[in-house]
PDB file of N, CA, C and O in Angstrom:
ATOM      1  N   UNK A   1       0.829  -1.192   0.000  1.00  0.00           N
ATOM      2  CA  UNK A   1       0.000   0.000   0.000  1.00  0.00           C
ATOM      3  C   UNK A   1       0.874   1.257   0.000  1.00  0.00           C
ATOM      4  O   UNK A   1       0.609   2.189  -0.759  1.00  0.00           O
ATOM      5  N   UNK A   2       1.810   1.289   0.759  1.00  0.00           N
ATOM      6  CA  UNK A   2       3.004   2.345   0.797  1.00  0.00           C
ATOM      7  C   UNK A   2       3.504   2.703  -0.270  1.00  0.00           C
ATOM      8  O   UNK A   2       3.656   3.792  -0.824  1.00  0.00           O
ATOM      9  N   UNK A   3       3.825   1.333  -0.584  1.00  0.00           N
ATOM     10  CA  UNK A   3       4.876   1.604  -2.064  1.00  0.00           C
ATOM     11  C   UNK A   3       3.568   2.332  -3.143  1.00  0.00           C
ATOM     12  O   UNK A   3       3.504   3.491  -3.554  1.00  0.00           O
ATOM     13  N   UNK A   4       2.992   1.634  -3.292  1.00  0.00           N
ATOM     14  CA  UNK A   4       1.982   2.237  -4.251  1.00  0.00           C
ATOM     15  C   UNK A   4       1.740   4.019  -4.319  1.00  0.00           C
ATOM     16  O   UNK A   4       1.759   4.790  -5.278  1.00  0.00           O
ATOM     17  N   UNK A   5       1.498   4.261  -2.751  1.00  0.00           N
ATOM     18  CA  UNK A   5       1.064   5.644  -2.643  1.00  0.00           C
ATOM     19  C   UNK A   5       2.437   6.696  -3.012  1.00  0.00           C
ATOM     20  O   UNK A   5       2.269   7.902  -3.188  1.00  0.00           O
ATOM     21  N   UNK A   6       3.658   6.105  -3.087  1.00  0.00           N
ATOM     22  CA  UNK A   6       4.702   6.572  -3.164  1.00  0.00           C
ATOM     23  C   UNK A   6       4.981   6.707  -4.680  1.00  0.00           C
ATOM     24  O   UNK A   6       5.455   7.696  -5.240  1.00  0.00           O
ATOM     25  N   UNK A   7       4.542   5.354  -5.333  1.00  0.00           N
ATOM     26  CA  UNK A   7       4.665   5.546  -7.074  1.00  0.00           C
ATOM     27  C   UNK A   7       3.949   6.932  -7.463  1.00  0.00           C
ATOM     28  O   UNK A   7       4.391   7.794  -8.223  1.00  0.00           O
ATOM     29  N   UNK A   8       2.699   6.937  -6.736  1.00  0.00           N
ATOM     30  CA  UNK A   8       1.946   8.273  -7.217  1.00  0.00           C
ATOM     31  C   UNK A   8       2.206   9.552  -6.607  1.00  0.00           C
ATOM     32  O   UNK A   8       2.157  10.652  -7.157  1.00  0.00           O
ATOM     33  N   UNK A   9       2.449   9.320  -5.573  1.00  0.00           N
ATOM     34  CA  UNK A   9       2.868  10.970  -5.299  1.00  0.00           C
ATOM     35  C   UNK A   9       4.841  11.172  -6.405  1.00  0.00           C
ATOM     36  O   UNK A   9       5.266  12.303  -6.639  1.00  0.00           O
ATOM     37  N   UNK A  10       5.600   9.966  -6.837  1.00  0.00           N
ATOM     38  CA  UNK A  10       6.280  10.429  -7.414  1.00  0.00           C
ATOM     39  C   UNK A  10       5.913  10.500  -9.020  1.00  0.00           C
ATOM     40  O   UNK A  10       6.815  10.331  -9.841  1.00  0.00           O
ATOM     41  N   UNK A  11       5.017  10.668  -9.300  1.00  0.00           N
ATOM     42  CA  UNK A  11       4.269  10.223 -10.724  1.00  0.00           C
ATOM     43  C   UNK A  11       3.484  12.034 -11.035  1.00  0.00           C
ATOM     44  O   UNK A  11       3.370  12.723 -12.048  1.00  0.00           O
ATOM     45  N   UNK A  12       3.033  12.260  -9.357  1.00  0.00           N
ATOM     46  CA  UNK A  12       2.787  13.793 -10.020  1.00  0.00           C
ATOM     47  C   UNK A  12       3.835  14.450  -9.586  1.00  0.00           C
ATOM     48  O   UNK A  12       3.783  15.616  -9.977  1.00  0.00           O
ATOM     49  N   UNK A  13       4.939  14.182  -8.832  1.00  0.00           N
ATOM     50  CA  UNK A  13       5.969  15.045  -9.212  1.00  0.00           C
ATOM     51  C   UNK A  13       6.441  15.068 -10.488  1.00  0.00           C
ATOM     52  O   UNK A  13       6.671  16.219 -10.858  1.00  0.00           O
ATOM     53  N   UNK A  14       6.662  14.272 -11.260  1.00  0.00           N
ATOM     54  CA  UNK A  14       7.673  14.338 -12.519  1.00  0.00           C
ATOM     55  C   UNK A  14       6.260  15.033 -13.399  1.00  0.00           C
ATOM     56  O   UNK A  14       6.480  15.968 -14.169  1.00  0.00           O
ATOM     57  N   UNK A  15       4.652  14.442 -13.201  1.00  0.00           N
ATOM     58  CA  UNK A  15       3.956  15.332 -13.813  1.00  0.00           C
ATOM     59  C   UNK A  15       4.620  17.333 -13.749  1.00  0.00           C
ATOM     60  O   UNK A  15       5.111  17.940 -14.700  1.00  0.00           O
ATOM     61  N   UNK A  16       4.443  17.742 -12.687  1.00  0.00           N
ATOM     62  CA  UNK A  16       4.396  19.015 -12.126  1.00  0.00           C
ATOM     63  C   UNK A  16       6.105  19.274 -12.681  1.00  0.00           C
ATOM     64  O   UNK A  16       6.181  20.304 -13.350  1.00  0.00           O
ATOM     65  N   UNK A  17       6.925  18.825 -12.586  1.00  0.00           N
ATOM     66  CA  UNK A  17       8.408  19.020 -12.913  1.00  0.00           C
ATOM     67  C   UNK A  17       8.088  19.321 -14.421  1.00  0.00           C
ATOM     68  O   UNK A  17       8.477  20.384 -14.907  1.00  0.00           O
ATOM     69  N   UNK A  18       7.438  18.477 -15.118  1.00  0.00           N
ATOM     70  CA  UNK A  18       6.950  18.275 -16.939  1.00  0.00           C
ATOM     71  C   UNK A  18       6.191  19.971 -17.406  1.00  0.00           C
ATOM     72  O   UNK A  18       6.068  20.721 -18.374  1.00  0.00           O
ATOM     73  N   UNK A  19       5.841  19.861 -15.946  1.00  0.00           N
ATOM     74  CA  UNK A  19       4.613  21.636 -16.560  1.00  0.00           C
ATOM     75  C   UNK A  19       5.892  23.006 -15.885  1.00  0.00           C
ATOM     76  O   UNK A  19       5.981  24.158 -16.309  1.00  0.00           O
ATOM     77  N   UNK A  20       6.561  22.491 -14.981  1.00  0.00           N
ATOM     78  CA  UNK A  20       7.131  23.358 -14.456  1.00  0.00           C
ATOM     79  C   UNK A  20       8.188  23.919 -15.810  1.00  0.00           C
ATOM     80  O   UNK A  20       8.427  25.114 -15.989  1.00  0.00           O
ATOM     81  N   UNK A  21       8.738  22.812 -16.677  1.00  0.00           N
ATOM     82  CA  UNK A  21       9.527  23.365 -17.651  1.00  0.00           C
ATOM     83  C   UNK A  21       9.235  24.007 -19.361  1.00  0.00           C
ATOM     84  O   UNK A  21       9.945  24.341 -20.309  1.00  0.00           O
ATOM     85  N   UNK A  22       8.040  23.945 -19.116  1.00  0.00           N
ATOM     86  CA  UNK A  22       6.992  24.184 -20.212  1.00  0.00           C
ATOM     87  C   UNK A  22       7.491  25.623 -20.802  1.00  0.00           C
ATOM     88  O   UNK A  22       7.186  26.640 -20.179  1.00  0.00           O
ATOM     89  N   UNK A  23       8.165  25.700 -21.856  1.00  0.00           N
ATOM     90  CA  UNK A  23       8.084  27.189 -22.698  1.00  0.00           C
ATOM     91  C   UNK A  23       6.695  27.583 -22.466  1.00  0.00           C
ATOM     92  O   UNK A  23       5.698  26.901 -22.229  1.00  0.00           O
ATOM     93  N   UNK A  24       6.886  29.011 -22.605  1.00  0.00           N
ATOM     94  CA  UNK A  24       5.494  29.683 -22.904  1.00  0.00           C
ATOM     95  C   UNK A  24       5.648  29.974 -24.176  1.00  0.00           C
ATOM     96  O   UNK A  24       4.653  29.498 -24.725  1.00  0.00           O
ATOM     97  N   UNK A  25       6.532  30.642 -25.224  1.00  0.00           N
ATOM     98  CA  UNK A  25       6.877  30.763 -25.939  1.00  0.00           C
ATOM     99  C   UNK A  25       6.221  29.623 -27.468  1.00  0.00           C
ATOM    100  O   UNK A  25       5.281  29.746 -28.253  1.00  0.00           O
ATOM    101  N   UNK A  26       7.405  28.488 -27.262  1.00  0.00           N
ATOM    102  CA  UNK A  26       7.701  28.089 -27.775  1.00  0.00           C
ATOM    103  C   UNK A  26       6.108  26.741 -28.015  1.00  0.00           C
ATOM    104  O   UNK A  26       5.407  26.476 -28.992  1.00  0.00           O
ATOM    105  N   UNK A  27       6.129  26.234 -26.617  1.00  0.00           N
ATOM    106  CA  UNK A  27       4.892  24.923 -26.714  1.00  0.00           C
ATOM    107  C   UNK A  27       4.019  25.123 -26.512  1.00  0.00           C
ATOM    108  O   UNK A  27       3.149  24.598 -27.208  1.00  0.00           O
ATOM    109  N   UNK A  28       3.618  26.053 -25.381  1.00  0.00           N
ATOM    110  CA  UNK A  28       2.234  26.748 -25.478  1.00  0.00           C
ATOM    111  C   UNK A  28       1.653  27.556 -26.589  1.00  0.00           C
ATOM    112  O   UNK A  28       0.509  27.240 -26.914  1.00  0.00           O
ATOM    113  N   UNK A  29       2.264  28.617 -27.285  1.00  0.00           N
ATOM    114  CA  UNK A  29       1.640  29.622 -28.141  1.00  0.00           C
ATOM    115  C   UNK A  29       1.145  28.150 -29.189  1.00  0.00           C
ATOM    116  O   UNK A  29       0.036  27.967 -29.691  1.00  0.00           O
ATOM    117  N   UNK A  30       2.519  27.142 -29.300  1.00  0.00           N
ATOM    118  CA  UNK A  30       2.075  26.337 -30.632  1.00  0.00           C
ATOM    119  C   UNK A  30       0.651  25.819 -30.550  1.00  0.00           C
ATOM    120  O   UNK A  30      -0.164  25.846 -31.472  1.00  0.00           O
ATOM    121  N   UNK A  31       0.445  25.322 -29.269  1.00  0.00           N
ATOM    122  CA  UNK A  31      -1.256  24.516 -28.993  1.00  0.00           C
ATOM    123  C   UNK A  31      -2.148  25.864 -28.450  1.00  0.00           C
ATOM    124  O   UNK A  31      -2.985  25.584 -27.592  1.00  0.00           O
ATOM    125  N   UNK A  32      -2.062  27.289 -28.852  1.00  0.00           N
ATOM    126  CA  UNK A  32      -2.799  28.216 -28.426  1.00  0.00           C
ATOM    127  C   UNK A  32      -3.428  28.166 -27.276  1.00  0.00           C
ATOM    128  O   UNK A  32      -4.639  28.005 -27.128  1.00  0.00           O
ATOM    129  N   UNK A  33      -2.625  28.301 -26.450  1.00  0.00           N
ATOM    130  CA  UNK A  33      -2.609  28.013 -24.963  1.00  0.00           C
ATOM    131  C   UNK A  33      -2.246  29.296 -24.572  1.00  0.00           C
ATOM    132  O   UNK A  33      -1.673  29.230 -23.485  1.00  0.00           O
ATOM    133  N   UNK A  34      -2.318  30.263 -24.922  1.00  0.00           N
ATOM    134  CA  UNK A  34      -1.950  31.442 -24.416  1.00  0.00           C
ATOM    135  C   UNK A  34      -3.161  32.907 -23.984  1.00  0.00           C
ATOM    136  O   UNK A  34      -3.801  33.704 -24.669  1.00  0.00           O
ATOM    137  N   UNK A  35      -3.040  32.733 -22.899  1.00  0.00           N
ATOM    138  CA  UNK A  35      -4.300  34.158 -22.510  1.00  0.00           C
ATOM    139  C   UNK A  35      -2.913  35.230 -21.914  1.00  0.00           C
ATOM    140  O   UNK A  35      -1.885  34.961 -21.292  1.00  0.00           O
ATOM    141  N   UNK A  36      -3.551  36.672 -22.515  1.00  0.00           N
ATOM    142  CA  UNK A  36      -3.171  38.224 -21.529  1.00  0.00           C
ATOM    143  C   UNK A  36      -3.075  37.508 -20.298  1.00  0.00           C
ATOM    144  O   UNK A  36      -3.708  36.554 -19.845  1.00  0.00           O
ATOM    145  N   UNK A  37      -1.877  38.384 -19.754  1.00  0.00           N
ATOM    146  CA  UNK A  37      -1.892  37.935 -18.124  1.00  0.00           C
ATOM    147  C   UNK A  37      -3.228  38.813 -17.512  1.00  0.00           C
ATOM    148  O   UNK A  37      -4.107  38.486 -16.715  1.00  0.00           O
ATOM    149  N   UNK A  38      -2.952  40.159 -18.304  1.00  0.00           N
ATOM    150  CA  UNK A  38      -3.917  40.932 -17.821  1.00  0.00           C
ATOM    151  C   UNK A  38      -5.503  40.810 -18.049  1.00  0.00           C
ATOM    152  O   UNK A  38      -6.252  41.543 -17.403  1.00  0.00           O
ATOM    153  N   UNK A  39      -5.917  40.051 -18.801  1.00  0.00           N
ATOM    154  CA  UNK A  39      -7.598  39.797 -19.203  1.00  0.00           C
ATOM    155  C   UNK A  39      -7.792  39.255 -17.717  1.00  0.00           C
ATOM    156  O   UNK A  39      -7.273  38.588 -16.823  1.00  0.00           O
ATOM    157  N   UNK A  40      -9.582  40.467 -18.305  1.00  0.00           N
ATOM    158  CA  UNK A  40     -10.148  40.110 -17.197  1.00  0.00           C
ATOM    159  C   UNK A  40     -11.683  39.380 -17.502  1.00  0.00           C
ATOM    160  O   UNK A  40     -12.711  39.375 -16.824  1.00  0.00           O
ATOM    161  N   UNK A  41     -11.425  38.898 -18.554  1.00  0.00           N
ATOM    162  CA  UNK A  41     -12.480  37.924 -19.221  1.00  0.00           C
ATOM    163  C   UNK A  41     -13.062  36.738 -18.265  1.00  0.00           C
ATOM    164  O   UNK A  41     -12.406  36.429 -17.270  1.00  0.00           O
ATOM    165  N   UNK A  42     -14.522  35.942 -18.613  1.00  0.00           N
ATOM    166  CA  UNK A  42     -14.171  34.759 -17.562  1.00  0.00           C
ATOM    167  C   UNK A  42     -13.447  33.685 -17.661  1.00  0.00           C
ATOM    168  O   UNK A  42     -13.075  33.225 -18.741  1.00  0.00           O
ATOM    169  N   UNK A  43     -13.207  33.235 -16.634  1.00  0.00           N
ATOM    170  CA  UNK A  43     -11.775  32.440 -16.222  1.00  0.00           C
ATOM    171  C   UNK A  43     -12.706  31.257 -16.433  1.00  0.00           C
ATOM    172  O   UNK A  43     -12.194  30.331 -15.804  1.00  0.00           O
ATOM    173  N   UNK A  44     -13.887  30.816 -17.045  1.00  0.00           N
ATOM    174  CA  UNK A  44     -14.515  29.809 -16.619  1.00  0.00           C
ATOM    175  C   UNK A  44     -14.798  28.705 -17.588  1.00  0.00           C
ATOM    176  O   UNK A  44     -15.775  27.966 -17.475  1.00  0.00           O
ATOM    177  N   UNK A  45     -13.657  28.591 -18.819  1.00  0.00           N
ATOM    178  CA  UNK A  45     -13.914  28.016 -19.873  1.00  0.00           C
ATOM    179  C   UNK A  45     -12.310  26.787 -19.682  1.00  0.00           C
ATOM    180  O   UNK A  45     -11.284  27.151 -19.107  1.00  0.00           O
ATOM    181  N   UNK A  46     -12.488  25.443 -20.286  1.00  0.00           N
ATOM    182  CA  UNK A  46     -11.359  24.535 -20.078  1.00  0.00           C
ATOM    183  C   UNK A  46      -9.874  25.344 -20.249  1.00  0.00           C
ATOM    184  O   UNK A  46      -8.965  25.371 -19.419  1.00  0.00           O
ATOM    185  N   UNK A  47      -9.901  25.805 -21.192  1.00  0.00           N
ATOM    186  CA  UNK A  47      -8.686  26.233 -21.954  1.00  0.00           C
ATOM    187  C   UNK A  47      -8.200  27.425 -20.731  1.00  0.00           C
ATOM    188  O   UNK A  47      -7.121  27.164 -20.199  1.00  0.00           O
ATOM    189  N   UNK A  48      -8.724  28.369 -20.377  1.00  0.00           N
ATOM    190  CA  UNK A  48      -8.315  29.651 -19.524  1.00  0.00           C
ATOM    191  C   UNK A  48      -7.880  28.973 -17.990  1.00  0.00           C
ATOM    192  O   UNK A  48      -6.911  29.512 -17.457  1.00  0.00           O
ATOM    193  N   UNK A  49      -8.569  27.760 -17.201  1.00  0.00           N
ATOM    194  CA  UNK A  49      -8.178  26.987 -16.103  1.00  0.00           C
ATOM    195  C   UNK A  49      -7.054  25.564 -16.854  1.00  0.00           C
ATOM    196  O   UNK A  49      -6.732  24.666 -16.075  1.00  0.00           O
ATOM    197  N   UNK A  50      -6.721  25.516 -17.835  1.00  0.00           N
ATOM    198  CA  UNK A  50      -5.602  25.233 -17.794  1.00  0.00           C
ATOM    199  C   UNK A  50      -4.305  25.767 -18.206  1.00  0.00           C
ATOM    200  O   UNK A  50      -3.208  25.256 -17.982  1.00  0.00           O
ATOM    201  N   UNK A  51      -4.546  26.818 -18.814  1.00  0.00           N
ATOM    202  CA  UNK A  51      -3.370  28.190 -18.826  1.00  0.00           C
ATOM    203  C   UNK A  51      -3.322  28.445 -17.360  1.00  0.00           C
ATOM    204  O   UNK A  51      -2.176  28.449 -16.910  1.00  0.00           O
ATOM    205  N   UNK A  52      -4.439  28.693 -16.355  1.00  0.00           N
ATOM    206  CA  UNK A  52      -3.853  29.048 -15.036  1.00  0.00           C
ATOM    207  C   UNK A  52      -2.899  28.177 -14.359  1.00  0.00           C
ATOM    208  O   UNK A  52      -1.929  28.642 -13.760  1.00  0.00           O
ATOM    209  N   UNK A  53      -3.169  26.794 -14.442  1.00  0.00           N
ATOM    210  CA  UNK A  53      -2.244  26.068 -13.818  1.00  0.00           C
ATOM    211  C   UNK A  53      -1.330  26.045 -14.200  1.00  0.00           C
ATOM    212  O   UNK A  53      -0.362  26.445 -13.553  1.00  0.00           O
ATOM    213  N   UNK A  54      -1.227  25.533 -15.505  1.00  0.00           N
ATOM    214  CA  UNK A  54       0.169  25.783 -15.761  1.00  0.00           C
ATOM    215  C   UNK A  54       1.105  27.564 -15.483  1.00  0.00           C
ATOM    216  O   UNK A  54       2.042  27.660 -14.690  1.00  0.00           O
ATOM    217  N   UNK A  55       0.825  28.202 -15.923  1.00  0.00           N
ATOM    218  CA  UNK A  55       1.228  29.471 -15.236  1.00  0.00           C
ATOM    219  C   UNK A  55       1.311  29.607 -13.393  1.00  0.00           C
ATOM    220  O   UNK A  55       2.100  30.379 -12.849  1.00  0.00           O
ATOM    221  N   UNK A  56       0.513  28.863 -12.753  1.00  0.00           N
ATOM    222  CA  UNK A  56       0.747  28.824 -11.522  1.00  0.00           C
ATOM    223  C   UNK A  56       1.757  27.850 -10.997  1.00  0.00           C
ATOM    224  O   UNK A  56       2.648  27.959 -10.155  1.00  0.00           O
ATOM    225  N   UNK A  57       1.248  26.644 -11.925  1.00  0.00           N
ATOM    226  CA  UNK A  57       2.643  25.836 -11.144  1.00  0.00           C
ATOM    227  C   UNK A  57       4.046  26.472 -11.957  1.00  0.00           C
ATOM    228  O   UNK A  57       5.084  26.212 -11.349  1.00  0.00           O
ATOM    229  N   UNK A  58       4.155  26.946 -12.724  1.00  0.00           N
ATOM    230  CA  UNK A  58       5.562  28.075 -13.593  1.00  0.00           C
ATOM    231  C   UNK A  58       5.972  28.789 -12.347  1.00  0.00           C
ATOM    232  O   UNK A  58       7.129  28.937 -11.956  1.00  0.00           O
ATOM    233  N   UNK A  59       4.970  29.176 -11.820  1.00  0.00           N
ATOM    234  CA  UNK A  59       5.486  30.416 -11.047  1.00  0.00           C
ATOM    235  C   UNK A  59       5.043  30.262  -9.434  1.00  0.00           C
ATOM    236  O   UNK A  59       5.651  31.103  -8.772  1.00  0.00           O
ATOM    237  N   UNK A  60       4.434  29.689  -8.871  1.00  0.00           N
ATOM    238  CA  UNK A  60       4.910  29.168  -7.071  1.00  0.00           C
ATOM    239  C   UNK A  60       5.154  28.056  -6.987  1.00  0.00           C
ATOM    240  O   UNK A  60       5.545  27.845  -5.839  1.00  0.00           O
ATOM    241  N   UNK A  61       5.152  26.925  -7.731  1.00  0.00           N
ATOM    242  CA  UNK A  61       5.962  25.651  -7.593  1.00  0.00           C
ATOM    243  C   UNK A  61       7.217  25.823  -7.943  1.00  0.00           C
ATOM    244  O   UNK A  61       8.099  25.028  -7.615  1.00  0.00           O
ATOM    245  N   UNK A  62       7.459  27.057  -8.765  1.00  0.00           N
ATOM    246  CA  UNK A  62       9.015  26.144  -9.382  1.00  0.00           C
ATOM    247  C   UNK A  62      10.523  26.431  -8.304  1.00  0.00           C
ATOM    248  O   UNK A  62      11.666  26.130  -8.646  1.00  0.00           O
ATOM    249  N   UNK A  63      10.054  27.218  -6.683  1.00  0.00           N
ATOM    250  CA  UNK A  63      10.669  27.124  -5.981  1.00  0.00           C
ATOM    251  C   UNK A  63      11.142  25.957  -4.730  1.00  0.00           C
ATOM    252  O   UNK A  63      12.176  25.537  -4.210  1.00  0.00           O
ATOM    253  N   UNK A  64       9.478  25.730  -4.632  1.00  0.00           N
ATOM    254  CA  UNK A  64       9.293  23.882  -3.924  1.00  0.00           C
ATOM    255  C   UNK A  64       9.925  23.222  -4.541  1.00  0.00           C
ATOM    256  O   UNK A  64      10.963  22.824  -4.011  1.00  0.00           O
ATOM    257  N   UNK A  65       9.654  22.834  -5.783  1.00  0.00           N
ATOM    258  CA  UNK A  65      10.233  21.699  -6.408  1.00  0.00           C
ATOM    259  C   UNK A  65      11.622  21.640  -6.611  1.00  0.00           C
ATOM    260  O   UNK A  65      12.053  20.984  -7.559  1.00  0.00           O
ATOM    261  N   UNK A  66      12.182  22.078  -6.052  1.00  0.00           N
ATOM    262  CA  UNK A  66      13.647  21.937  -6.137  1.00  0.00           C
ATOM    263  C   UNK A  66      14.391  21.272  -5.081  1.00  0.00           C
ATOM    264  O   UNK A  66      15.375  20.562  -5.291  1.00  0.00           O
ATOM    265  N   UNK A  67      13.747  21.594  -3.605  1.00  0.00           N
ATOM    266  CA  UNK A  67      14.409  20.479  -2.428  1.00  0.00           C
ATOM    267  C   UNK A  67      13.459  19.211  -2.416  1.00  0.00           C
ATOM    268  O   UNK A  67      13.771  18.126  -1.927  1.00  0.00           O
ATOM    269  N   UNK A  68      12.225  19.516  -3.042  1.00  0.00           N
ATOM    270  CA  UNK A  68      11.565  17.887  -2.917  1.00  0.00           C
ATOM    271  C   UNK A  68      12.483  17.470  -3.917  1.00  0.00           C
ATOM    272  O   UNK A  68      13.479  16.896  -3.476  1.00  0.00           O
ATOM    273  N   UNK A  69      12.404  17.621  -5.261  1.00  0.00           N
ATOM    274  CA  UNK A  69      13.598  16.654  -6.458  1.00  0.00           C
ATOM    275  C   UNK A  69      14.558  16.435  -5.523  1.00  0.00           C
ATOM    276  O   UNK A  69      14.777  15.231  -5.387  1.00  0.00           O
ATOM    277  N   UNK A  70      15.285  17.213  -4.751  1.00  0.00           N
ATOM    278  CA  UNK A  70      16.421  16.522  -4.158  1.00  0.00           C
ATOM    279  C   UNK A  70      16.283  15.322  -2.638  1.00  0.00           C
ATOM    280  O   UNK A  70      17.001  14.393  -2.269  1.00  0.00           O
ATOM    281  N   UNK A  71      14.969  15.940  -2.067  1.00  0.00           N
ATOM    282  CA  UNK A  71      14.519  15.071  -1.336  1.00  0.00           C
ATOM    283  C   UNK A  71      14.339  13.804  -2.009  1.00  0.00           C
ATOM    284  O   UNK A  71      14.638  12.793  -1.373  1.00  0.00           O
ATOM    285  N   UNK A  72      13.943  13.700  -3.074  1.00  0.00           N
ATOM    286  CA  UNK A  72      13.231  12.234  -4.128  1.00  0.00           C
ATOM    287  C   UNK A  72      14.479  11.522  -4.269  1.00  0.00           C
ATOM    288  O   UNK A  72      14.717  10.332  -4.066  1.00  0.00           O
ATOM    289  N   UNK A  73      15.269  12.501  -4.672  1.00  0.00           N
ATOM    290  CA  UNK A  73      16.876  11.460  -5.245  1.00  0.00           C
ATOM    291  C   UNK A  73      17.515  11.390  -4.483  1.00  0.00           C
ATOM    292  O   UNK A  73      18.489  10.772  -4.912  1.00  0.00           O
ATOM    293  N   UNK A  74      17.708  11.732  -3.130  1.00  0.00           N
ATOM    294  CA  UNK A  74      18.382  11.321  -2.070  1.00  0.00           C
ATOM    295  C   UNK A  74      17.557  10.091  -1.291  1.00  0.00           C
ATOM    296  O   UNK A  74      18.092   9.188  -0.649  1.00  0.00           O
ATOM    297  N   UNK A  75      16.319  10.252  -1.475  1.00  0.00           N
ATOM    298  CA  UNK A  75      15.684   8.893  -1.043  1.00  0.00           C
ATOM    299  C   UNK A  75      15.866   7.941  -1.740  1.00  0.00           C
ATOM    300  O   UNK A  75      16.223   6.869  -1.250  1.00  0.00           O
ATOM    301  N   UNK A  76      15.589   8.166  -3.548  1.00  0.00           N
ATOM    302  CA  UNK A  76      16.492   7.066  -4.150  1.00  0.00           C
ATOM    303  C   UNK A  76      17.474   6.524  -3.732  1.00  0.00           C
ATOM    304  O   UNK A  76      17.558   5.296  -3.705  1.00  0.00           O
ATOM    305  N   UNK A  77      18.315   7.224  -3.365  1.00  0.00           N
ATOM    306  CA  UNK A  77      19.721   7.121  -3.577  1.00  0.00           C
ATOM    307  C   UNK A  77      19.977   6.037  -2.442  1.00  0.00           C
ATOM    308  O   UNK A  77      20.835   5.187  -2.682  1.00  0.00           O
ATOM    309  N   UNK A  78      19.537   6.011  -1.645  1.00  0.00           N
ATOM    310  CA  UNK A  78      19.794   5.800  -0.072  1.00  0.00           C
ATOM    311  C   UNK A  78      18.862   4.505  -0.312  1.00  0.00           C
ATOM    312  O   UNK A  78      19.460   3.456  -0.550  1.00  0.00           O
ATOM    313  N   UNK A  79      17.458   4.481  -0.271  1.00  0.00           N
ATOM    314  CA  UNK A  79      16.385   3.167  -0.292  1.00  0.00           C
ATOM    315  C   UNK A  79      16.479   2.672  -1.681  1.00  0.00           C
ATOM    316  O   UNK A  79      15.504   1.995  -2.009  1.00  0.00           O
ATOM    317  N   UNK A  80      17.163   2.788  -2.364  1.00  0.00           N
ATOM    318  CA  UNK A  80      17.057   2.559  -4.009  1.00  0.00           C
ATOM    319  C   UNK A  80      15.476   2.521  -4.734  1.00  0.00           C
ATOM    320  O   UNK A  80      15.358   2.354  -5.948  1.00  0.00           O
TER     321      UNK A  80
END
């Protein structure tokens, strides 16, 4: 049961690591994934709540995720 819950919480890390490195530029504009930061349109359509996340996890995850990754691979490292 442990191990299991552990595959998945490391399954949305590498998810969240995957969005954390996401061009805006480059992979988003290509799949028109791109809203104004500034619109104040509603937020209530698929496409605009998943530009937020990704823009949110860009920008307050991508400081967490840096001692958990090292937390993850030092637990590797150690429990293999």
């Amino acid at each position: 049961m442990a191990l299991s819950f552990y595959g998945l919480l490391e399954a949305a890390l590498l998810v969240l690591n995957g969005i954390a490195v996401l061009h805006k530029d480059r992979f988003l504009k290509k799949y028109g994934l791109t809203v104004s930061p500034h619109s104040f349109e509603s937020q209530s359509s698929v496409k605009n709540q998943v530009v937020g996340l990704i823009l949110a996890v860009q920008t307050v995850m991508r400081m967490p995720l840096i001692p958990i990754n090292i937390l993850v691979i030092v637990f590797k490292l150690l429990l293999g």
